[in-house]
N, C-alpha and C positions, 0 to 999 in steps of 0.2 A: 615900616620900610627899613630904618637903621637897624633893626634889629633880626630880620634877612638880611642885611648884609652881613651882620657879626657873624650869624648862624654860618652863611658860606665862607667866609674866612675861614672859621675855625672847622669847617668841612673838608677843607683843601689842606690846611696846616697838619691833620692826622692823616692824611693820604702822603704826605711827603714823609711825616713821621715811619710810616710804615713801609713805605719802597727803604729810606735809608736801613732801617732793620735790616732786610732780604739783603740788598747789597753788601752788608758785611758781616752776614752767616754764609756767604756763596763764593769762593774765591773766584774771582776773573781770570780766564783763560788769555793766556798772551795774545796780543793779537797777530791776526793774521792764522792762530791753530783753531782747529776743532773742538768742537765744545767733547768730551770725555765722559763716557756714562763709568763710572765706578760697579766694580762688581766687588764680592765678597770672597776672601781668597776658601777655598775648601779646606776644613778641618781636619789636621793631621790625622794618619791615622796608630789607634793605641796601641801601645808597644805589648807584643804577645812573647811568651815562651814556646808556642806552639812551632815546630818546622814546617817549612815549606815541603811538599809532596816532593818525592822525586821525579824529575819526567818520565813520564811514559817512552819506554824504547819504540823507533822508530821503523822497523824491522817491519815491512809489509805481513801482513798473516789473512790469507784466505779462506781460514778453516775457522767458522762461528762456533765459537762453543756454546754452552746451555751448562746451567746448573746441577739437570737431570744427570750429564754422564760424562761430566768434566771428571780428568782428566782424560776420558779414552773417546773421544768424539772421533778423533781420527781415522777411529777402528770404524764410524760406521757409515758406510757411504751415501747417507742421506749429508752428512755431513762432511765429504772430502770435498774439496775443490780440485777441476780437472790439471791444476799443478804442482799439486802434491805425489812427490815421489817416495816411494814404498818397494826397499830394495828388502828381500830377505833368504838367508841361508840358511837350510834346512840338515845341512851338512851331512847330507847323504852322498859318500862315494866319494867326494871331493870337491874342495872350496870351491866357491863360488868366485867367478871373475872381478878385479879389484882390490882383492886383500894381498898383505907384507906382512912375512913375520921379521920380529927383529928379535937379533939374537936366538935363533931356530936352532933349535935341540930334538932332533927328530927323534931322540930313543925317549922323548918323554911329551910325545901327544901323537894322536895317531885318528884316523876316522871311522876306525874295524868296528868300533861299537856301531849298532844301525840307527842311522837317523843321531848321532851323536859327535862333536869332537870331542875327543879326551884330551887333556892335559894332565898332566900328572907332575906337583909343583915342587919346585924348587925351592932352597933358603935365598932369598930376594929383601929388597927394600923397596917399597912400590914409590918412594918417593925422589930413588934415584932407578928414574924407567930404564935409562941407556944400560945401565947392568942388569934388567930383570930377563930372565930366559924365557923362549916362546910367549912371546906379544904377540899377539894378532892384530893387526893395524889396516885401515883405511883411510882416503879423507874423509873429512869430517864439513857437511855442508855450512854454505855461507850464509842462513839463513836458519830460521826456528828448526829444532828437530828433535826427535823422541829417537834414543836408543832402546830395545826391548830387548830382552833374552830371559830364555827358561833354562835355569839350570838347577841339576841333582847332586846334591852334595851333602854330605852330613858331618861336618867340625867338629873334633871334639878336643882339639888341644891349642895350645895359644899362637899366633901366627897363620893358622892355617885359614885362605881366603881364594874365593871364587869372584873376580875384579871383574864390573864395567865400567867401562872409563872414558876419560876426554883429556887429552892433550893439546894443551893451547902453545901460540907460538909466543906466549914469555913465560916457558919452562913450568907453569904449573898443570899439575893432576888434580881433577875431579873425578873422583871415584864412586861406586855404590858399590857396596862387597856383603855378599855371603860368606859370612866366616867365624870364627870365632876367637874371644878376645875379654883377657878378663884383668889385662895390666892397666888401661886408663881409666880416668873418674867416668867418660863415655863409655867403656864397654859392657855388655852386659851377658857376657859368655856367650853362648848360640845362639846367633843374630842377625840382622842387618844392618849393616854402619854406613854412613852419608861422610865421606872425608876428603878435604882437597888438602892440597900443600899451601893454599892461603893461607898468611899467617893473621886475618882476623875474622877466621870460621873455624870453631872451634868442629871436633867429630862429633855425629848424634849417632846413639844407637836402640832400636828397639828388638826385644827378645823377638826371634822364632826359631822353634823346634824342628818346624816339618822339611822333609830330605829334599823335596822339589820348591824349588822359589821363582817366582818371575818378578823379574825387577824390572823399573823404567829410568831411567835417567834425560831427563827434560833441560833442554837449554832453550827460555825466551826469554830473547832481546838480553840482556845483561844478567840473568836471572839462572843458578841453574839448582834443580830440584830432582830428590831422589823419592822414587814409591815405591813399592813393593804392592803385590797382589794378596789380599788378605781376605777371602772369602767373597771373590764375585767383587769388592771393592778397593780400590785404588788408593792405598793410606801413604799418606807424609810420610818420609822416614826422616828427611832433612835440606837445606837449601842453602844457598850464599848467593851474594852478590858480586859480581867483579865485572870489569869491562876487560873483558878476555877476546883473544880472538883463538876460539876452536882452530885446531890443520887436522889432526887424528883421532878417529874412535877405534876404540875394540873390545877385547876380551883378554886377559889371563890370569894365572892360577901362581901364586905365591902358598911359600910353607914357613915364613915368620925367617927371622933373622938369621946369619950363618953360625950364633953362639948357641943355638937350639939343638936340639935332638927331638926334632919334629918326624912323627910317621909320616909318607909320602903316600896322603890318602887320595885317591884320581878326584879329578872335576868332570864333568859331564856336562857342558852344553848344547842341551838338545836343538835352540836356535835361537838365530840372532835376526833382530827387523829391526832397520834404520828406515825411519818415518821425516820425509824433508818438504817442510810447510814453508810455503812463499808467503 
């Protein structure tokens, strides 16, 4: 019997042994607060050199492209959405309603050829527009849109260019020109050149020979991108980025600077289609 009772004593003695333990691996909560579940804070995360994407512009677009036939989906009405507008002049007889010319020199463009405007260019600086002769200008929509034009022309000396273009309202020029050009590290003589007055996009230019070119000049969202028609396919010629806000698109025909003795060879734009994607 004494020896149940040792036994229970020292039964009891390790159970008080072992609550004090707990009680002082547990800090006590003040009273009157809430007992506090502890979480684990989340691990930073690892320092990269990678950037961040840029966002995506925000610019509504209704027209789904496809891999198959980007970038001319527009062209096909399986693919146009009913608010896409598709203005084009064929320039037979006389402009089409909408256009300004600035700086109009009527002894040097005219529409006699059929199915054509002629320009016939002057010594210009395409980067100072307010002095360039016969601009052809419209506005320029608030949303996505494809410039297209087919023009015949055959360059053969430095300066001379068949320009489509975009005029924004903070004084820059986005161009795509037919012309030819063999002063910069970009030129590549008779060509297509992709050039704005941005001063951090450099001009790109790739060779073409043939007299008839159709160009596109593309503005999405902050993005604007020049192609040329290259056998049935739609190739890069060049791109920049800028947060521009488009007022004017057009057409005209420069012959290189006033220190030239440039021939005044005509330009021929057989038509012009302004494509405007909501």
């Amino acid at each position: 019997m004494k020896r149940l009772w040792i036994g229970l004593i020292l039964l009891g003695w390790l159970v008080l042994m072992a609550s004090a333990c707990v009680s002082l691996s547990t800090p006590a909560a003040p009273e009157g607060a809430e007992a506090q579940i502890a979480y684990m804070e989340p691990a930073a995360p690892r320092p990269t050199n990678t950037p961040f994407p840029r966002p995506t512009p925000r610019i509504p677009n209704r027209v789904y492209y496809t891999k198959r036939c980007w970038p001319a989906c527009h062209l096909d009405p399986n693919y146009v959405h009913d608010s896409t507008k598709i203005f084009t002049d064929e320039f037979e007889g006389e402009l089409e309603p909408g256009w300004t010319w600035l700086n109009e020199d009527p002894t040097h463009w005219s529409l006699e050829q059929s199915g054509a405007l002629r320009i016939v260019p002057q010594p210009a600086d395409l980067g100072r527009l307010e002095e360039v002769p016969n601009v052809l200008l419209r506005p320029a929509p608030e949303s996505h849109f494809d410039l297209i034009t087919q023009v015949s022309f055959a360059p053969t000396a430095e300066g001379q260019a068949a320009v489509l273009l975009i005029q924004t309202e903070e004084g820059e020029i986005i161009s795509l020109i037919r012309g030819y050009c063999d002063d910069l590290p970009a030129c590549v003589g008779s060509g297509i050149c992709f050039a704005t007055t941005l001063p951090d996009c450099a001009p790109v230019g790739l060779p073409f020979d043939e007299e008839t070119a159709t160009l596109m000049l593309r503005r999405s969202g902050n993005s604007y991108i020049g192609y040329v028609l290259d056998e049935g396919e739609w190739v890069e010629v060049g791109r920049c980025y800028g947060m521009l806000t488009p007022v004017r698109v057009g057409l005209t025909a420069i012959n290189g600077s006033d220190a030239q003795d440039t021939p005044e060879t005509p330009v021929d734009f057989d038509s012009f289609t302004l494509v405007e994607r909501h």
